[in-house]
C-alpha positions in Angstrom: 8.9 125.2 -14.7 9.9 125.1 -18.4 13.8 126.2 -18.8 14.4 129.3 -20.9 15.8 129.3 -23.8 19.1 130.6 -24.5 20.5 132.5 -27.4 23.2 131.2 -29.6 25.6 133.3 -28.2 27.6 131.4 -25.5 27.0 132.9 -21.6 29.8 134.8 -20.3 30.2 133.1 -17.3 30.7 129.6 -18.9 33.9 129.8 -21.0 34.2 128.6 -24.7 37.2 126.1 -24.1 34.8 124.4 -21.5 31.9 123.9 -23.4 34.0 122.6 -26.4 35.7 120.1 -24.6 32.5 118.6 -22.7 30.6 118.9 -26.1 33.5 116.9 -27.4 33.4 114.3 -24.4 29.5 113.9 -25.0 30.1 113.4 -28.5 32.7 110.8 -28.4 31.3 108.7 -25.8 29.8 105.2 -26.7 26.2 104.6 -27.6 24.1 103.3 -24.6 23.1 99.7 -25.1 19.5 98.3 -24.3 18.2 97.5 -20.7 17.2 94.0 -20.0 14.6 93.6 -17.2 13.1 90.6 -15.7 9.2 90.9 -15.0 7.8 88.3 -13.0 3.9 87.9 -14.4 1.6 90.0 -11.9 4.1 92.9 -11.1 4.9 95.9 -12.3 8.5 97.9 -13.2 8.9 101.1 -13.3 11.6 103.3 -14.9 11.7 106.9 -14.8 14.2 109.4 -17.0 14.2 113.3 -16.5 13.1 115.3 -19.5 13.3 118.7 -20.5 10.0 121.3 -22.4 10.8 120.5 -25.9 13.1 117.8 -26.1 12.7 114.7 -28.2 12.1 110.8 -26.5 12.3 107.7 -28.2 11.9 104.1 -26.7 12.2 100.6 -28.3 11.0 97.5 -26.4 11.0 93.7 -26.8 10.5 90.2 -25.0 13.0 88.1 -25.4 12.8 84.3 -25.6 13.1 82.2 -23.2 16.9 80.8 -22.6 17.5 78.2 -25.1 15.2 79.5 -27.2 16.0 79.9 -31.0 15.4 84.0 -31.7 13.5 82.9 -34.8 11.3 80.7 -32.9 7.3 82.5 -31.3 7.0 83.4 -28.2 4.6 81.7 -26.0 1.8 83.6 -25.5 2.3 84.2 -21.7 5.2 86.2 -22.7 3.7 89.5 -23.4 3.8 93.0 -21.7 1.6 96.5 -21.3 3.3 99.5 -21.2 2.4 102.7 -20.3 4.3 106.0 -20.6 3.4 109.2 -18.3 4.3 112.7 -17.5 5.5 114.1 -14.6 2.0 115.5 -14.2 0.5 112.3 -15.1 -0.6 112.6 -18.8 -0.4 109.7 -20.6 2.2 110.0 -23.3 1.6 106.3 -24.6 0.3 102.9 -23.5 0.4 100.1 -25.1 -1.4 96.3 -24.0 -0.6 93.0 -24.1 2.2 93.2 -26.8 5.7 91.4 -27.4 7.3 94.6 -29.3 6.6 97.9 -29.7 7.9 101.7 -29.5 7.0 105.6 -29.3 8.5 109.0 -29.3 7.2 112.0 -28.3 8.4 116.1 -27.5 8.2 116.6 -23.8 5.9 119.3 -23.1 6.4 119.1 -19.3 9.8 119.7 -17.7 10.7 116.5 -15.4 10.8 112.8 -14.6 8.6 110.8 -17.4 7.5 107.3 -16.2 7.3 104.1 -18.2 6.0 100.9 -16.3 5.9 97.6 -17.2 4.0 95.0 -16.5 3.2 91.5 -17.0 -0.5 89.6 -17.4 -0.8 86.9 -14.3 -0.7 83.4 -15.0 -0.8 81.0 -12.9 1.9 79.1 -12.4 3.9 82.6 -12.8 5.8 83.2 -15.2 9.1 85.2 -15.9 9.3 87.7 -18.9 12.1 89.0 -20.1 12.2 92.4 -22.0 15.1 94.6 -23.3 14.3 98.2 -23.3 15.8 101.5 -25.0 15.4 104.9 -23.8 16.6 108.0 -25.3 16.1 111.5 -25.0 17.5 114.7 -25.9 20.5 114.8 -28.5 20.9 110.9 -28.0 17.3 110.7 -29.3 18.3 111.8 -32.9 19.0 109.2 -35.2 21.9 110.9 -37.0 22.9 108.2 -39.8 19.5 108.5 -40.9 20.0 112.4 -41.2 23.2 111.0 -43.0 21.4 108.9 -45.5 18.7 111.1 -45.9 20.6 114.2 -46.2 23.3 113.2 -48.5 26.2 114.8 -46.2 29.6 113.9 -45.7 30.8 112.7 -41.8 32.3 115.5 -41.2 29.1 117.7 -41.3 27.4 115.5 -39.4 30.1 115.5 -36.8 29.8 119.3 -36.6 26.0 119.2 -36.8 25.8 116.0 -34.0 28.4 119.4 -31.8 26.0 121.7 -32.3 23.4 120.4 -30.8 25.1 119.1 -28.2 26.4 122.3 -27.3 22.7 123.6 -27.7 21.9 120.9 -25.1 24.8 122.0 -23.1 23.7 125.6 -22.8 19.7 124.8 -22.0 20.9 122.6 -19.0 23.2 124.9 -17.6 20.3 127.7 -18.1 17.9 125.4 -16.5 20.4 124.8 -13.7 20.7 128.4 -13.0 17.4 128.7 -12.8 16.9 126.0 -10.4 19.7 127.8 -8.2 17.9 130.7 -8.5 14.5 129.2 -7.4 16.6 127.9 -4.6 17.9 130.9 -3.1 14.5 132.9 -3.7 13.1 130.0 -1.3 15.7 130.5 1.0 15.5 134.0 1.6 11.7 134.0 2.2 12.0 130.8 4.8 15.1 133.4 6.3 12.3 136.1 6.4 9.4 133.9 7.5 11.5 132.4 10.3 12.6 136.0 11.4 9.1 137.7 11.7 8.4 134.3 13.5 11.0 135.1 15.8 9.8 138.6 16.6 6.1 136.8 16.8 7.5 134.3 19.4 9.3 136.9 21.5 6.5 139.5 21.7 3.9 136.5 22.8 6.4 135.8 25.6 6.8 139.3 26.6 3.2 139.7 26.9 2.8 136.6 28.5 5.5 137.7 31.0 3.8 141.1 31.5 0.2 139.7 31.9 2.0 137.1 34.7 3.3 140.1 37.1 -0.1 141.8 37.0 -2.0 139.4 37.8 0.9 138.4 40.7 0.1 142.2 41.5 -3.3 142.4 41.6 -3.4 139.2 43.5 -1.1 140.3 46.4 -2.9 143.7 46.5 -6.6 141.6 47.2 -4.7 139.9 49.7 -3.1 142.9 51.3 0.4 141.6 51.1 1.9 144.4 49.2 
């Protein structure tokens, strides 16, 4: 289910102080570096990030060479990789084959976990591949010194642009959590009610089962003249 969106005005019940400071906390924290993977040729690796309707994913992948390799020096041909990127209602978001490099971005249009898998041609003997991968989403998906350079802003505007939308951010994932919560209880009241009306179901099958058992115990002893 696709989270709603909020207004700019900040919810009551999350106060301002709160939101500043982890908004300040998101901010400040380092850049995450590249994954590097090993992929042994015939396999496959999956990785899998959650996504929200709307927001912005960006990935970068490469094969490294081989260790002791110059980094200016070809790669083999065995060293190559297809990707494929899908939704989490299997829509393919991009796929790419038999490539040493390559990237993709795309706005999620489905709310949840988006798949990429990796995997390697066979060879025979087999053969190792190694790949570094980056994976963004959200507010880390915006290149913000581009928007710098582009924009002709000082840092402190950017700073206060880069708060913004992480506060924005901040308030669509506490929305979407609420949500969820709600969702939650809803299902918990109708398995509450289900379960009840089961209950009374259960019990009235018993009593009639009960009450069928003593007439027929009746009618039985009455043919045989023991009553």
């Amino acid at each position: 289910m696709a989270a709603r969106r909020p207004g700019s005005s900040t919810p009551r019940w999350l106060p301002h102080s709160m939101l500043l400071l982890l908004a300040v906390l998101f901010a400040a924290s380092p850049a995450a570096r590249a994954l590097r993977f090993d992929l042994e040729s015939g396999h496959t690796k999956c990785i899998s990030d959650e996504i929200k309707v709307d927001s912005m994913a960006v990935g970068k992948y490469k094969i490294v060479g081989p260790d002791g390799s110059s980094p200016d020096a070809p790669l083999p041909e065995s060293h190559r990789i297809s990707l494929r990127v899908t939704s989490p209602y299997g829509n393919s978001m991009h796929y790419s084959e038999n490539v040493q490099s390559g990237h993709f971005a795309f706005t999620a249009t489905e709310a949840g976990d988006y798949l990429a898998c990796f995997w390697a041609p066979d060879h025979k003997p087999p053969v190792t591949v190694t790949f570094e991968f980056d994976w963004k989403s959200g507010v880390t998906a915006k290149d913000w010194p581009n928007v710098a350079k582009k924009g002709q802003v000082d840092m402190m505007e950017i700073e206060l642009k880069k708060l913004e939308d992480t506060i924005k951010n901040i308030h669509e994932e506490m929305f979407y959590l609420r949500e969820r919560e709600e969702e939650m209880q809803n299902m918990n009241k109708q398995t509450n009610s289900r379960m009840g009306w089961l209950g009374f179901l259960s019990l009235g099958i018993c009593l009639s089962v009960a009450g069928l058992q003593l007439w027929h115990l009746k009618t039985f002893f009455e043919r045989k003249k023991l009553l």
